[in-house]
C-alpha positions in Angstrom: -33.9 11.5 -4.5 -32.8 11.9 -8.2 -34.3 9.5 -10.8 -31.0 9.1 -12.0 -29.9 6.1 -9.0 -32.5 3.7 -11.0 -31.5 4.4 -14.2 -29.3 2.0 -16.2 -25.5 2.3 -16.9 -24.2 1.2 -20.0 -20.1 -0.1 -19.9 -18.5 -1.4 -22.1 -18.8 -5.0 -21.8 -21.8 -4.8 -19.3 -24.7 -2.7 -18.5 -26.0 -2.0 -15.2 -29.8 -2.4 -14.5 -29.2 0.9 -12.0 -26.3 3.3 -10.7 -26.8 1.8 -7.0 -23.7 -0.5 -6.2 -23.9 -2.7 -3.1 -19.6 -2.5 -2.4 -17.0 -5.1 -1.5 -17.1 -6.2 2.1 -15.5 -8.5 3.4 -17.9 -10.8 5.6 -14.5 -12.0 8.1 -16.5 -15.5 8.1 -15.0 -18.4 6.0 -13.6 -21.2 7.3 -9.9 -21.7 8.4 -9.2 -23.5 5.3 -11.2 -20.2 3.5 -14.2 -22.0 2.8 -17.6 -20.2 2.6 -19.5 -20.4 5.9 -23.4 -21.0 5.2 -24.0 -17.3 6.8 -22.7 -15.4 3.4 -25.0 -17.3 1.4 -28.0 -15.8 3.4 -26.5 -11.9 2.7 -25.8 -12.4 -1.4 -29.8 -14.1 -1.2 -30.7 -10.8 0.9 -29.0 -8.6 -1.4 -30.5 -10.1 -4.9 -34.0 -9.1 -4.3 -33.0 -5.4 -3.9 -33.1 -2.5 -6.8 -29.2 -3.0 -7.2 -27.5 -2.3 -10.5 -24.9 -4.4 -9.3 -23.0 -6.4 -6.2 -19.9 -7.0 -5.4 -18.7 -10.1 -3.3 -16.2 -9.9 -0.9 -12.8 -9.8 -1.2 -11.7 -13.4 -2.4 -7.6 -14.8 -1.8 -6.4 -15.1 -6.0 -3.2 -17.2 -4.0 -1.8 -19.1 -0.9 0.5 -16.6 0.1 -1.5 -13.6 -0.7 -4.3 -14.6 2.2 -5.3 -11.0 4.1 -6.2 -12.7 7.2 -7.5 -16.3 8.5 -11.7 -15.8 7.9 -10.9 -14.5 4.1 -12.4 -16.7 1.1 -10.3 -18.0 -1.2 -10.2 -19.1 -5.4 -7.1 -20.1 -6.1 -8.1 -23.5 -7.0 -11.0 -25.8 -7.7 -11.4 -27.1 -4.4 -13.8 -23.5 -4.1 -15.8 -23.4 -7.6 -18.9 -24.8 -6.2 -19.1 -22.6 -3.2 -17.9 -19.8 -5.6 -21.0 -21.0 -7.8 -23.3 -21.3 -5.1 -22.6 -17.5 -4.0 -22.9 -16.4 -7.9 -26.6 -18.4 -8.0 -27.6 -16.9 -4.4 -26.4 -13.2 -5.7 -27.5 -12.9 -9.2 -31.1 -15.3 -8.6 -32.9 -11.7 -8.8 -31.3 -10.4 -11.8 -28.7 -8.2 -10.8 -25.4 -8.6 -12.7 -22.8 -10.0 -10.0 -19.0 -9.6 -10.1 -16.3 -11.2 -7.9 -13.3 -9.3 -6.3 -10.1 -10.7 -6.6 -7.4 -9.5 -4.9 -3.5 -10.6 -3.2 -3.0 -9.4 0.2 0.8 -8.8 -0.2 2.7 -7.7 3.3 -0.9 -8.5 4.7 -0.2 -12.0 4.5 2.1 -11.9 7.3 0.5 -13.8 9.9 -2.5 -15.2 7.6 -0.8 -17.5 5.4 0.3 -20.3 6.9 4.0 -19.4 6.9 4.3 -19.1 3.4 6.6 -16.3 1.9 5.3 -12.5 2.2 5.2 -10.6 -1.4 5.8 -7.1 -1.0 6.5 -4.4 -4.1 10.2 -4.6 -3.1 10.3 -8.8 -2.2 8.9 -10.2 -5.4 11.3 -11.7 -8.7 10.0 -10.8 -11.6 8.8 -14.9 -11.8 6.8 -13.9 -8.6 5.3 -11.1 -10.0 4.8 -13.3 -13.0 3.4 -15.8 -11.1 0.8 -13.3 -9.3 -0.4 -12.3 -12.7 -1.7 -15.7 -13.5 -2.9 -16.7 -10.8 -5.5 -13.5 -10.9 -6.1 -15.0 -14.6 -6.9 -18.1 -12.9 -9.1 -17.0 -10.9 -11.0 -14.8 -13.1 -11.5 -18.2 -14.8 -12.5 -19.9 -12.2 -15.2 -16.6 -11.2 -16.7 -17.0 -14.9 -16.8 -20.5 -15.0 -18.8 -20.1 -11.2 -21.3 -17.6 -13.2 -19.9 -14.3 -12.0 -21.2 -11.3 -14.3 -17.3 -10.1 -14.3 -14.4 -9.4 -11.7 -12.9 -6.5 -10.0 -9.5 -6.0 -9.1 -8.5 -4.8 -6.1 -6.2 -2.2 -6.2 -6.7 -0.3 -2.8 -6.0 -0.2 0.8 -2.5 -1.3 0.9 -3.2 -5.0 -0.4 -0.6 -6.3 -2.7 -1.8 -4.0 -6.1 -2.4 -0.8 -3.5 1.5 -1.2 -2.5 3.0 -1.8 -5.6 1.6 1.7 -7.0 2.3 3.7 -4.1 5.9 4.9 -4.0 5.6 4.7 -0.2 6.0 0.9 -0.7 7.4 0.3 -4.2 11.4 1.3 -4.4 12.1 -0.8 -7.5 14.0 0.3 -10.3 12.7 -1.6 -13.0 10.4 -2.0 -14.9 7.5 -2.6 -12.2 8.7 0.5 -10.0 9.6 4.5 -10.6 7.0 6.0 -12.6 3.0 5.7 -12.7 3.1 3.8 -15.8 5.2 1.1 -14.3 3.9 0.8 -10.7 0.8 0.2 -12.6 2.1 -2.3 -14.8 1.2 -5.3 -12.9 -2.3 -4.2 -12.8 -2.8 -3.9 -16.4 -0.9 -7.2 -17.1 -3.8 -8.6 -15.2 -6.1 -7.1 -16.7 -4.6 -8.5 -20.1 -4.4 -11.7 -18.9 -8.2 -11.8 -18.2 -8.8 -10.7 -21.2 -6.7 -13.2 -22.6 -7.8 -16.3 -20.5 -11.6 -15.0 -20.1 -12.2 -13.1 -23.6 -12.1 -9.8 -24.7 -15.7 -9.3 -23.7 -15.3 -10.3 -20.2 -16.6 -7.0 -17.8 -13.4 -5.8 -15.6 -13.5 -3.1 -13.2 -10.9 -2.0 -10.3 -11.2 -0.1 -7.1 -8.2 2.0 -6.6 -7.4 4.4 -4.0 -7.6 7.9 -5.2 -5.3 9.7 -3.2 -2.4 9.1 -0.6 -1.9 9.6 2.8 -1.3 13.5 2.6 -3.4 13.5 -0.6 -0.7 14.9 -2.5 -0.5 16.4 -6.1 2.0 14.2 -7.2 -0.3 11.3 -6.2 -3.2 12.9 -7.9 -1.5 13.3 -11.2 -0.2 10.0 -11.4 -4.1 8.7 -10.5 -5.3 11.2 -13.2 -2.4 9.1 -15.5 -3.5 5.5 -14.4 -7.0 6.3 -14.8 -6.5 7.5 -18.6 -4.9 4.0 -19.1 -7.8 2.1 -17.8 -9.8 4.3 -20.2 -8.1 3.1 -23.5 -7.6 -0.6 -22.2 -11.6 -1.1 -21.9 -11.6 -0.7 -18.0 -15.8 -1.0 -17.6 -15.5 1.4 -14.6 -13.3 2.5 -11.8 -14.1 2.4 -7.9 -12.6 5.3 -6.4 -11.8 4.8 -2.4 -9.0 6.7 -0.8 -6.7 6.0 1.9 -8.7 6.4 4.9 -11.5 4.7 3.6 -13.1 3.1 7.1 -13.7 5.9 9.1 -15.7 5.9 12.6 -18.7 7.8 13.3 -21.4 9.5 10.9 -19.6 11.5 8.3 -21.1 15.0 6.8 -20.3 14.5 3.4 -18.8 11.5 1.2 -15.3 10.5 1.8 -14.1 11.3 -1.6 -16.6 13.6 -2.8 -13.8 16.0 -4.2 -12.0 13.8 -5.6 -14.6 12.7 -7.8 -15.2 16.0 -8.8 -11.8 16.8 -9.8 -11.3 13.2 -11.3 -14.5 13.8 -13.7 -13.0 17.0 -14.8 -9.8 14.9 -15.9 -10.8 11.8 -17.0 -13.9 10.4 -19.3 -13.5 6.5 -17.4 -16.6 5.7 -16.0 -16.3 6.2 -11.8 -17.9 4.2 -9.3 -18.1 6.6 -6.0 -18.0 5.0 -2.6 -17.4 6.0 0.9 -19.1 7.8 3.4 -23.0 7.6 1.8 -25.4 8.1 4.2 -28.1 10.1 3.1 -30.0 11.4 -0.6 -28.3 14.3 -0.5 -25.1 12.4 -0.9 -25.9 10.9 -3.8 -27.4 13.7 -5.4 -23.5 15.4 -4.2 -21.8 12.4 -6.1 -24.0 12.6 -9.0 -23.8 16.3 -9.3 -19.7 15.8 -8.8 -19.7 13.3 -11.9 -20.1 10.0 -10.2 -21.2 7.4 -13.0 -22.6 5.5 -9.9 -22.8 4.8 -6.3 -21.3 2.4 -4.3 -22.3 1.4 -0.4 -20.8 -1.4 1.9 -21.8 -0.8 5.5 -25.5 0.5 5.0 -26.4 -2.3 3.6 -25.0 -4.8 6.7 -27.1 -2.6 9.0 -30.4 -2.2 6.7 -31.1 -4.5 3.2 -33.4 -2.0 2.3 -31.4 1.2 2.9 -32.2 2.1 -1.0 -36.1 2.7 0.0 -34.8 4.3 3.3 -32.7 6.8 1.2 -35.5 6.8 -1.4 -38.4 8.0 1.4 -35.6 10.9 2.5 -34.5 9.0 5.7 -30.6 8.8 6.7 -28.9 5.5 6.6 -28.9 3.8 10.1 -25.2 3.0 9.7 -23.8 4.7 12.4 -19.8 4.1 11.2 -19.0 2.1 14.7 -16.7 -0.6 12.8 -17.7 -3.8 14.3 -18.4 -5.5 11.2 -14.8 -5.4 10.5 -14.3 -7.7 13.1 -14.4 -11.4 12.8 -18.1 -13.2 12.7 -19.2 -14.3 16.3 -20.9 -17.5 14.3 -21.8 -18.4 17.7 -25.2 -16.1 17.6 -28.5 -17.5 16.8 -29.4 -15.9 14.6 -26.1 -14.5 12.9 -26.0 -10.7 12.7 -23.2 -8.7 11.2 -24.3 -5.2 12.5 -25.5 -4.4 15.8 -27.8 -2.1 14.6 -29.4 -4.2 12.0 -33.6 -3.7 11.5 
């Protein structure tokens, strides 16, 4: 495997010790009242001691309403900085730089958040919208304050950010809807409020999706747009997943391994590849594509060591069966997330 996985990546507000990224996942294990169940300390502890350039928690609730579903941790207020902290201690105790995602779950909420009103690209006031964009600045806060190495925002998979840049979802004729600029608009207004509430230096990625269901061309210029905007606001790098981004069964290439390629061809913002990595010769695909660096979720869950795996030329032992999107059977002694875990 190329040398180039374990060597460092310099952003612009953060470098990376190595291009290997352990991905968001969400663990489907806090509390009812989103608190952090003891297991998730155990994986960021697992994680920290492994040649990582950097990991990414799982995806953490910036607002009541905005709650994806019932086992999802939260930080929309103080009541969860010291478990935030404790996961930022447990992650980053081996040196790798460790960044929080943030996102709203928008028309996911439905169901998850305790009755309160569902935001949706078409739903929210302006003052909602408003109101959204704080409370990510809030929570950014509250992630640095924790001792998070940065955040990420997620703008992918239909959550609240994903639907209000698809035109699938967003039908408003303002200022927040109609063109790529705008249905972007709440996402850079976040991104300068961090700045603004966090300082200038604060590290700030996003995961977006890059393409839509048909992966049209009209979607692809407007990504090629977006991404050009994260480039001249300081975006440190950009996650690129796609719509169909949890797909069953072994794949033969990485998801979005063409989509990289033509994204590198069109924009000079650093990219974060992820989907679908399952062996070397993946990586070497993505690096050889323009990938800045490599992102896995699921590998990990099933093997902590799947760098030296890929390193000795072995596959991943992920096999792509899903189950760890399911809720945590906490009921197991011990605990395991994958079925197939070594």
């Amino acid at each position: 495997m190329t040398n180039k996985l374990f060597t460092p990546l310099p952003l612009k507000n953060i470098t990376l010790p190595c291009r290997a990224v352990r991905s968001a996942t969400e663990l489907f294990c806090s509390t009812e009242d989103a608190h952090v169940y003891p297991y998730e300390y155990d994986v960021y502890r697992e994680l920290a001691g492994k040649p990582l350039g950097m990991i990414i928690t799982a995806h953490t609730c910036v607002s009541p309403e905005g709650r994806s579903n019932r086992w999802q941790n939260a930080i929309w207020s103080d009541e969860y900085l010291a478990e935030s902290a404790q996961i930022a201690a447990c992650a980053t105790s081996g040196g790798v730089p460790c960044v929080m995602q943030l996102g709203h779950g928008g028309m996911k909420g439905e169901g998850n958040n305790g009755g309160l009103p569902v935001y949706t690209p078409d739903s929210m006031t302006k003052e909602e919208i408003r109101g959204v964009v704080k409370a990510f600045g809030k929570a950014a806060q509250r992630a640095m304050r924790a001792g998070f190495s940065g955040v990420m925002l997620h703008g992918a998979h239909m959550y609240l950010l994903s639907q209000c840049f698809y035109p699938e979802y967003n039908h408003r004729t303002d200022e927040y809807g109609g063109c790529a600029e705008n249905r972007f608009r709440i996402i850079r207004e976040i991104f300068e409020e961090i700045k603004t509430v966090c300082g200038d230096r604060t590290p700030v990625f996003l995961k977006i999706n890059g393409d839509d269901r048909e992966d049209t061309e009209d979607y692809h210029r407007d990504i090629v747009t977006v991404l050009g905007i994260c480039e001249t606001m300081g975006m440190d790098a950009v996650e690129i997943s796609g719509w169909s981004s949890a797909r069953t069964g072994r794949p033969d290439k990485p998801y979005f391994l063409e989509n990289i390629r033509r994204l590198r061809r069109e924009t000079a913002v650093p990219l974060i590849a992820v989907g679908g990595i399952r062996t070397a010769e993946d990586i070497e695909a993505l690096f050889d594509a323009g990938a800045d660096a490599v992102s896995m979720a699921r590998p990990f869950l099933q093997d902590p060591d799947v760098l030296d795996k890929l390193a000795a030329g072995k596959e991943t032992g992920c096999t792509g069966c899903c189950t760890c999107f399911k809720a945590l059977d906490k009921t197991k002694d011990p605990i395991v997330r994958c079925p197939f875990r070594k």
